[in-house]
N, C-alpha and C positions, 0 to 999 in steps of 0.2 A: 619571456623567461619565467620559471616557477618559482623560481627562486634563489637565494644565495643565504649561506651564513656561514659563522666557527663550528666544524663540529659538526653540523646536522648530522642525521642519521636518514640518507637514502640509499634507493637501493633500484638496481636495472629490476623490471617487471616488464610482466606481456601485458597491454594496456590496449591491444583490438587484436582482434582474427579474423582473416580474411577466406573468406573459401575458393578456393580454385580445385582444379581435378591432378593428384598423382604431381605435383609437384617437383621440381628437382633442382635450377640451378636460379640463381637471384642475381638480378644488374640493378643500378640505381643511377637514372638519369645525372649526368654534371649539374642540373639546374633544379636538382632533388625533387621535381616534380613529379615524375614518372618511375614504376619499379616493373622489369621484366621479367617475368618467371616463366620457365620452361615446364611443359607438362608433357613429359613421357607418354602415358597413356591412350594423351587424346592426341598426340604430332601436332601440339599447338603452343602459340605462347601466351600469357595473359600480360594485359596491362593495366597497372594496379594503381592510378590517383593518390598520391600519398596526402592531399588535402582532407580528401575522403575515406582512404584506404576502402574503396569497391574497387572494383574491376570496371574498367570503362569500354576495352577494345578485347577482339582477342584475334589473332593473326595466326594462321594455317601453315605448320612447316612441313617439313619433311618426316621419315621416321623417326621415331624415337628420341626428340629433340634434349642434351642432353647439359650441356655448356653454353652460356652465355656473356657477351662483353658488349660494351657502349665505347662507342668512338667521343675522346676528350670533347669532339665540338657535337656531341647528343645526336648528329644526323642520322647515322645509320647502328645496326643491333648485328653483332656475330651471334649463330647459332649454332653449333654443331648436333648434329643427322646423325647419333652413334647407328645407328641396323639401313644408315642412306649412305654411309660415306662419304656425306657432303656437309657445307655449309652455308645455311640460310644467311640472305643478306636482306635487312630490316630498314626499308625508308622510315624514321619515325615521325615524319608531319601527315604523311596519309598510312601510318602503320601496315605496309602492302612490302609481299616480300618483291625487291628486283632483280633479285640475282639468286642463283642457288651453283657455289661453286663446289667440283669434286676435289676428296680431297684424299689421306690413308687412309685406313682398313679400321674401322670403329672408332671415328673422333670422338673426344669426350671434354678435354678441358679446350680453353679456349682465353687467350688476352690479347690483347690492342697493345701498341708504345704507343708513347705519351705524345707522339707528335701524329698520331694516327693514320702514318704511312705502313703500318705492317699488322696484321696480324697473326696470331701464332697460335698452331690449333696441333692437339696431341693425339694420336693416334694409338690407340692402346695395341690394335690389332695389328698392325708390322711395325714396331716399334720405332716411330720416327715421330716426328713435328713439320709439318706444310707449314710453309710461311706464304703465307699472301700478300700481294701488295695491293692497296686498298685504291690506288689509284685507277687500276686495270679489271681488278676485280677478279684476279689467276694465279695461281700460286707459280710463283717464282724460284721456289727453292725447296728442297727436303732434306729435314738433317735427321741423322739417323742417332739414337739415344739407347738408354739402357730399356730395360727389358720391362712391358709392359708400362708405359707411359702415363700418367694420370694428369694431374693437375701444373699448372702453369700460370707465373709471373713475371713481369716486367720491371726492372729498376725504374725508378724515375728520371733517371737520366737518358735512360733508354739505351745501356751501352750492354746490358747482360737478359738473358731471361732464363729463371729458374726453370726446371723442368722434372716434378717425381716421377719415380721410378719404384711400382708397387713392389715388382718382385724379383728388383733388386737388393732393395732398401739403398736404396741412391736416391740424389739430384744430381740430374747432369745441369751444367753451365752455360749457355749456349753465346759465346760472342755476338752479337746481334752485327756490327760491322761485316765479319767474313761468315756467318751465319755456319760456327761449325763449337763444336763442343771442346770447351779450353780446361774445364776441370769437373771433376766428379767429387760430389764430397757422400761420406756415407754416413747414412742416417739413424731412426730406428727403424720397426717392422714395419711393412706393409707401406709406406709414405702414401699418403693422396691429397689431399689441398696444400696450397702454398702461398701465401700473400707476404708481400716487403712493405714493410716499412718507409713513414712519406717520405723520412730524408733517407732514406736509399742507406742506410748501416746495417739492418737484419732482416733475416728472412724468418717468415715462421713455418715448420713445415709439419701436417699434424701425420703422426704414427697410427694407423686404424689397429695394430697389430699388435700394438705393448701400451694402448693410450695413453700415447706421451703428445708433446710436441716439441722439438728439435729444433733449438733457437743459432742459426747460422752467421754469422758476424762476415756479411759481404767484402772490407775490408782484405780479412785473411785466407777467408774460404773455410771456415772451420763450425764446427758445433761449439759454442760457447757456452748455454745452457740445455738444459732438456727439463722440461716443468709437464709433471703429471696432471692428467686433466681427467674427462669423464670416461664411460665406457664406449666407446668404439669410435673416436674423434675422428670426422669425415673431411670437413672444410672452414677454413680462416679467413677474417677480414679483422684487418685494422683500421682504429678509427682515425681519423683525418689529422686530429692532433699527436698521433702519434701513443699517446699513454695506454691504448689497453688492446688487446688483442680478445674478437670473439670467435669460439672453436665451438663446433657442432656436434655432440655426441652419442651419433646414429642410436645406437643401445642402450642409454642412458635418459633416452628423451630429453634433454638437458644441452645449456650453453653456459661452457666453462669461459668465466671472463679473467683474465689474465694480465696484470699488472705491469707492466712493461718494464716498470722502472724495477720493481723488486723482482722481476721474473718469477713469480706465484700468482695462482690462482686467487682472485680475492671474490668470488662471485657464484654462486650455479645458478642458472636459470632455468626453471623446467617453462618445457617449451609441449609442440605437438607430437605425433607418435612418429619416431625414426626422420629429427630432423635431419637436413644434408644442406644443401646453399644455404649461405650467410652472406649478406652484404648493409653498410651503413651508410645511413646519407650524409650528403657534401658536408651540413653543417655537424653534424657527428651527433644529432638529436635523437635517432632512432635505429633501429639495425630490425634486416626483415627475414625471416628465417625460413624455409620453404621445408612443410612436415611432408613427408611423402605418402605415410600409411593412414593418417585421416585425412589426407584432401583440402590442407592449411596451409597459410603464411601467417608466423607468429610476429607481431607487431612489437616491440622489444624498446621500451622509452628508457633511453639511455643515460646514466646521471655521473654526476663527476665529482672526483676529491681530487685538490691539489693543495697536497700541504695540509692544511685546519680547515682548508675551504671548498666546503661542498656545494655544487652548483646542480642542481634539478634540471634536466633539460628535455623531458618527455616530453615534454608540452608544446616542441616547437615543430612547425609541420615546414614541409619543403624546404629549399636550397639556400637562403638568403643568408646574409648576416646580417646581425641583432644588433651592428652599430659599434664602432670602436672607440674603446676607453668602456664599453659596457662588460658584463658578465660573458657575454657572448663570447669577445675576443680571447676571454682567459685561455677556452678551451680548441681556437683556433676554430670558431664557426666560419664557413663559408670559403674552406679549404675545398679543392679539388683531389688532393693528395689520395691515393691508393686506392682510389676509386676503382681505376679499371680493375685492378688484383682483385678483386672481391668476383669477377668475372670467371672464375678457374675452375667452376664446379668439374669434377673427374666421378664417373660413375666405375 
């Protein structure tokens, strides 16, 4: 731990960069060890050591690989194939794909439920969602959504999953029990990322098209707030403890961080050129941001205020936690919570 006091004066920073090729969606192992990044250009994925932040492995997918998710127990990687139709299935102890299942017409986002029987992959190009059951390894079900489909989230309860809707300015709802759409709520321009929150109360869904983000209150089904952020906000991840939301802002090169409790922005972080995936590790120590246009993942040490007490937590590498009754616990290190949702890159 860096540190704790009254008061300090810290601040989230990029604090390493990594280089990979063309970059696009970011997963981060349950056991914070390992981060998966999708690289477009090369049909490949990297795997990133977060002890070391290098690249250690790098595994060959399909076209244009574009969306990625981690199954809660870290085995296997969803990938979606947006120019293959398909999705890669990722053993991660020998990092080798075994499966490559077909799916709709240009998958792009992609999330696992929490008990990692289903995964749910978006199809921008006929506007639907393949549900897979992870048992079989075959998509089971197709539910048919609003128009041009992007990004996609799981409650933790696993009883709903969000679903944007670019050009509609929608999220459809999807019952995850009868796997059929029970409400639409509308949003602002353009929707594309979406992440819930750990205890399952909001959704955040970011507007590429009026840079906002449209804060959803699960609950009622409603927009409750809307908190302006950078310019062209692509994708969202919340952290583990729940207090702050990070948004990616393609045209802005910047990561607006977003205070959960006061629903504003209290943070910008300039990051690489045209970042897009966002995702933070289990103990809520780091967030890793994948730049598309220089061929980066921005390494982003995450720090915290609660109240007069600001807690430094850059400094902590991988999944564990830091010991309870310590500083660690304040910020709920060694949470699993929202993990997968950080899975939803939508191109």
């Amino acid at each position: 731990m860096a540190g704790i006091g009254a008061g300090a004066a810290v601040a989230d920073t990029v604090i390493d960069t990594v280089p990979v090729v063309n970059p696009v969606g970011v997963a981060i192992t349950p056991d914070g060890s390992r981060v998966y990044v999708t690289n477009q250009s090369e049909d490949s994925v990297s795997v990133i050591n977060t002890g070391t932040n290098m690249v250690v492995d790098s595994v060959a997918v399909e076209d244009f690989p574009t969306g990625v998710a981690i199954t809660p127990d870290g085995s296997r990687v969803y990938v979606t194939n947006r120019d293959d139709d398909s999705v890669s299935v990722i053993e991660t102890a020998g990092n080798t794909v075994i499966e490559t299942v077909e799916v709709g017409n240009s998958p792009v986002g992609v999330a696992v439920t929490p008990d990692g029987s289903r995964v749910y992959v978006t199809n921008r190009g006929d506007d639907s969602v393949s549900v897979i059951d992870t048992a079989t390894t075959t998509v089971f079900d197709t539910v048919a959504v609003g128009s041009s489909p992007r990004g996609v989230a799981v409650t933790p309860d696993g009883s709903r999953a969000y679903v944007t809707n670019r050009e509609d300015d929608s999220v459809s709802v999807i019952d995850t029990a009868i796997t059929t759409v029970v409400d639409t709520v509308a949003v602002g321009s353009s929707p594309r990322g979406v992440a819930v929150s750990p205890d399952g109360s909001r959704a955040y869904v970011t507007n590429r098209g009026d840079d906002s983000v449209s804060v959803i209150e699960i609950a009622t089904t409603t927009v409750v707030e809307t908190v302006a952020v950078g310019d062209g906000p692509r994708e969202v991840a919340v952290t583990p403890d729940g207090f702050r939301a990070y948004v990616t802002n393609t045209d802005g090169d910047s990561v607006s961080v977003i205070d959960t409790i006061t629903t504003t922005v209290v943070e910008t972080v300039p990051v690489g050129d045209f970042p897009f995936g966002v995702a933070v590790t289990p103990d809520g120590s780091r967030a890793y941001v994948a730049n598309i246009l220089d061929d980066t993942v921005s390494v982003i040490g995450v720090d915290r205020c609660l109240g007069s007490l600001c807690i430094a937590t850059g400094s902590l590498v991988g999944g564990g936690s830091t010991g309870s009754g310590g500083a660690g616990s304040l910020v709920g290190a060694g949470s699993l919570a929202g993990v997968g949702s950080a899975g939803s890159t939508a191109s």
